[in-house]
Each structure stands twice: as C-alpha cells, then as structure tokens.
TORLOLO-690315 format. One record per residue (C-alpha): residue number from 1; chain; x, y, z. Coordinates in pm, 1 decimal. Example, Ala and Ser with C-alpha at 12.3 -4.5 7.8 and 13.67 -1.06 7.14 Angstrom:
2
(1; 'A'; (1230.0; -450.0; 780.0))
(2; 'A'; (1367.0; -106.0; 714.0))
//
This chain:
126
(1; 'A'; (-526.4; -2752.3; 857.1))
(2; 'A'; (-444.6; -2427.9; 841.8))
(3; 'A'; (-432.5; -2226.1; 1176.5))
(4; 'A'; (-653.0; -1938.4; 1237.8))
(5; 'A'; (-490.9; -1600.3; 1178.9))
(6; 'A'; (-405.8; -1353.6; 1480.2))
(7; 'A'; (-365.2; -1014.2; 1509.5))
(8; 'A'; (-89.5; -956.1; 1814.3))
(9; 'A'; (-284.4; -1256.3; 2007.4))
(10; 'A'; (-619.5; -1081.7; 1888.0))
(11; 'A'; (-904.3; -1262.0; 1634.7))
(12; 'A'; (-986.5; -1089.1; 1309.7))
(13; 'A'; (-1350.4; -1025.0; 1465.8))
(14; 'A'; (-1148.1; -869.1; 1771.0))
(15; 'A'; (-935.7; -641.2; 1599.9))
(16; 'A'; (-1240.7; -539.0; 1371.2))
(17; 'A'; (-1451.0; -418.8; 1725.9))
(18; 'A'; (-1128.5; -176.2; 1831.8))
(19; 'A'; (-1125.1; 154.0; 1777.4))
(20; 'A'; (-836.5; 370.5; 1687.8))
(21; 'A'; (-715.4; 432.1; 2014.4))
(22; 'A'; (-709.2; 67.8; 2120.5))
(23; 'A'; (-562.3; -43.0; 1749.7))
(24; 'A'; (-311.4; 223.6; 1817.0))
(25; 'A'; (-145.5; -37.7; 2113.3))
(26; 'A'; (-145.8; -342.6; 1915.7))
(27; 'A'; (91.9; -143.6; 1639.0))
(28; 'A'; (464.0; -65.5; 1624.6))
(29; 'A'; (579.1; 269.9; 1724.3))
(30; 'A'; (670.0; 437.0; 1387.2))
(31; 'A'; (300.9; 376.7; 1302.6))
(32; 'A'; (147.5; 462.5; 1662.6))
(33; 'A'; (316.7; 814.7; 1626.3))
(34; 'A'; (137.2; 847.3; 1321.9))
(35; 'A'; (-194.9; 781.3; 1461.7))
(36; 'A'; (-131.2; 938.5; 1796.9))
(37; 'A'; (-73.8; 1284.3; 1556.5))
(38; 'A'; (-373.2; 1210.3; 1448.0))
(39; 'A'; (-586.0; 1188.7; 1068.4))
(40; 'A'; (-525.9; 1483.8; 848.3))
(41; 'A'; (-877.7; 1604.1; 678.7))
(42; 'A'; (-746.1; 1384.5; 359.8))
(43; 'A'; (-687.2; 1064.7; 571.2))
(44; 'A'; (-1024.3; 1155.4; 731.6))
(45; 'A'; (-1186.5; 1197.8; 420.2))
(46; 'A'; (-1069.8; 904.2; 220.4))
(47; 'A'; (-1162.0; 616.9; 519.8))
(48; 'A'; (-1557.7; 827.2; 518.4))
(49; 'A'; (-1471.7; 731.0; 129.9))
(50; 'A'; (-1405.7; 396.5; 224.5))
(51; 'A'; (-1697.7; 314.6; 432.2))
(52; 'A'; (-1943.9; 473.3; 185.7))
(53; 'A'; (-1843.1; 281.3; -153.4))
(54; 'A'; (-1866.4; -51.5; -273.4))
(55; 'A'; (-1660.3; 4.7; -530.1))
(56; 'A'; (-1260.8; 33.0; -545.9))
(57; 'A'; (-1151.4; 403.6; -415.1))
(58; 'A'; (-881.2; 589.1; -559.9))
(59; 'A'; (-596.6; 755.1; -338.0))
(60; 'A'; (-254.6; 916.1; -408.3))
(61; 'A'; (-250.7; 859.5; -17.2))
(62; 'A'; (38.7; 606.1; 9.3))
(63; 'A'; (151.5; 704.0; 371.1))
(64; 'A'; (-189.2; 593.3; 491.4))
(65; 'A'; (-159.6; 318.2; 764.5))
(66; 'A'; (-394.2; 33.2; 729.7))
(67; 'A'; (-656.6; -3.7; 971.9))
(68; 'A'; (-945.1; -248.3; 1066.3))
(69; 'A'; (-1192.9; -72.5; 886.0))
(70; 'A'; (-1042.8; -114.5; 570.8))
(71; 'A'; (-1001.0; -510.1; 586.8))
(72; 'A'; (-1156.1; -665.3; 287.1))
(73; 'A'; (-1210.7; -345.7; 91.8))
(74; 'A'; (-1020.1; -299.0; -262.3))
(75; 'A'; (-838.6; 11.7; -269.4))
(76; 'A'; (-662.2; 161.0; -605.5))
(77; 'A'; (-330.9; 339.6; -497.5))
(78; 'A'; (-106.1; 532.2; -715.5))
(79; 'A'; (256.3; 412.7; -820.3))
(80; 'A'; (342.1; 706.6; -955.6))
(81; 'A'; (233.8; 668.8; -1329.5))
(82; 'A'; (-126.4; 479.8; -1247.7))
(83; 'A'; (-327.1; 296.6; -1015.0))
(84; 'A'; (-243.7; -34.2; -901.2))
(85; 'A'; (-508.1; -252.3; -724.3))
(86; 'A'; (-500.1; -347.6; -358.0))
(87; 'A'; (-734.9; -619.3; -154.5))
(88; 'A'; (-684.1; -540.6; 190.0))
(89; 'A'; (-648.5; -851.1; 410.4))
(90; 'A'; (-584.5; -882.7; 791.8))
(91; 'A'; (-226.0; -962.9; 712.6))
(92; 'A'; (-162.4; -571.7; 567.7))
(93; 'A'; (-307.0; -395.9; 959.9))
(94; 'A'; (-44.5; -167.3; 1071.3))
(95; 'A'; (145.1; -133.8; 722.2))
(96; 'A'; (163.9; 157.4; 503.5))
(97; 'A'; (-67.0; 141.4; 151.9))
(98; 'A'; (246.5; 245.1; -19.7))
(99; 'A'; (439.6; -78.4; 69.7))
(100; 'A'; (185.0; -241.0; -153.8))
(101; 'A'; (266.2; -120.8; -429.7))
(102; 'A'; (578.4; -78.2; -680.8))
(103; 'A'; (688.5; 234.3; -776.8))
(104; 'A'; (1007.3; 130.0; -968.3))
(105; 'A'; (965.7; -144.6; -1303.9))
(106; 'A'; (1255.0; -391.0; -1386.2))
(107; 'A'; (1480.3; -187.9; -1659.2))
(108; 'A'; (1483.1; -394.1; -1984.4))
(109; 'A'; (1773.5; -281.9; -2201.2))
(110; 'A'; (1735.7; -354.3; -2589.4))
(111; 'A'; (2066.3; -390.5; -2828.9))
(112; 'A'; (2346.9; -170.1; -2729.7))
(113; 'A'; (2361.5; 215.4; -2913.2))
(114; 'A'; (2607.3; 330.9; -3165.0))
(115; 'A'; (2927.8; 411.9; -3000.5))
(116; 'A'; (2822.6; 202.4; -2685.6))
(117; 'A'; (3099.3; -54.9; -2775.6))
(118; 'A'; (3406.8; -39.0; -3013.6))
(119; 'A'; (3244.0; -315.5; -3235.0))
(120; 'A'; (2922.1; -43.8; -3317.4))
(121; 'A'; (3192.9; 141.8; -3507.2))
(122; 'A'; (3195.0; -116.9; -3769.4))
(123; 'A'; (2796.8; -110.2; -3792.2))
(124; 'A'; (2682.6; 92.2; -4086.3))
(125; 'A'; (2468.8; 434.1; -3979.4))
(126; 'A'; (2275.0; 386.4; -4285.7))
//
C-alpha cells in the first residue's frame, strides 16, 4: 500500500491551509528569497488568474515557484516555441514551473551534406 504523501512532515490538506508566509519555512532557501522579495504584479496577477479559471492558464512565467494554491490546477507554460501542459501535483511545491518543462528537443541529424565526408565527393550534384 502505498504511503501517504508528505510535505516536509506536513499532509497535503496541511500544506493547502498555509499561507505564504508559513509555506515560505517549509521551502529551501533559493526559493524562500524569492518569496521573501515578494510577488511582482505579473506573479500576482497570474495566481488571481489561477484561482478564477477552470480552464488551463497560459504563462511565459517560468521562474514562478509553485505554491499550494496551485495544486491540482493545469497550467500551460511556454518552452520557448509553444505551450507545453503542466498538472500540478503536491510533489512539484517549492519547484520552479520552468523545471517542468523542456526547452531544448533531441537533435536528429539526417544523411551527411556534400563535402561533409571525402566519400560525398564521389556523389553526383545532379
């Protein structure tokens, strides 16, 4: 049976009931800093987004740190060239929404170019 997922010793339900300020302990440094700073208008904007819609939001927003209000919401962050789709779980709380998401493909090469190798010289242009 599987066991029951905790947050830093804390419940889902918990973790859902703090508020910024007592999420902001739970969290590693790099991401309390953050927080401690405080939301810029866009960060402020896009979790009054969040709360609002049923529907997947769009965000360029990748250095946006995952809090508790955003567990189980779907949230469509860009990789650069389009949106990928992200389900927020409990798992994801303190991480950034850009670690979520790839912004680099696998290179797939085809056949070599003329002049690549010195057996393309051989290879008609034609």
């Amino acid at each position: 049976m599987p066991s029951e997922f905790k947050f830093y010793g804390k419940t889902v339900e918990e973790v859902k009931k703090l508020d910024i300020k007592e999420f902001m302990k739970l969290i590693p440094a790099r991401q309390r800093r953050s927080l401690k700073r405080g939301l810029n208008e866009e960060k402020k904007k896009f979790l009054e987004k969040l709360k609002k819609s049923s529907k997947p939001v769009k965000t360029h927003l990748r250095d946006m740190i995952i809090v508790p209000e955003m567990i189980g919401k779907r949230i469509l962050v860009h990789s650069g060239k389009g949106f990928v789709d992200v389900n927020v779980n409990e798992e994801m709380l303190g991480r950034y929404l850009g670690e979520f998401v790839m912004t680099r493909q696998k290179v797939a090469h085809s056949a070599p170019g003329i002049g690549a190798t010195k057996s393309s010289a051989a290879v008609s242009v034609r």
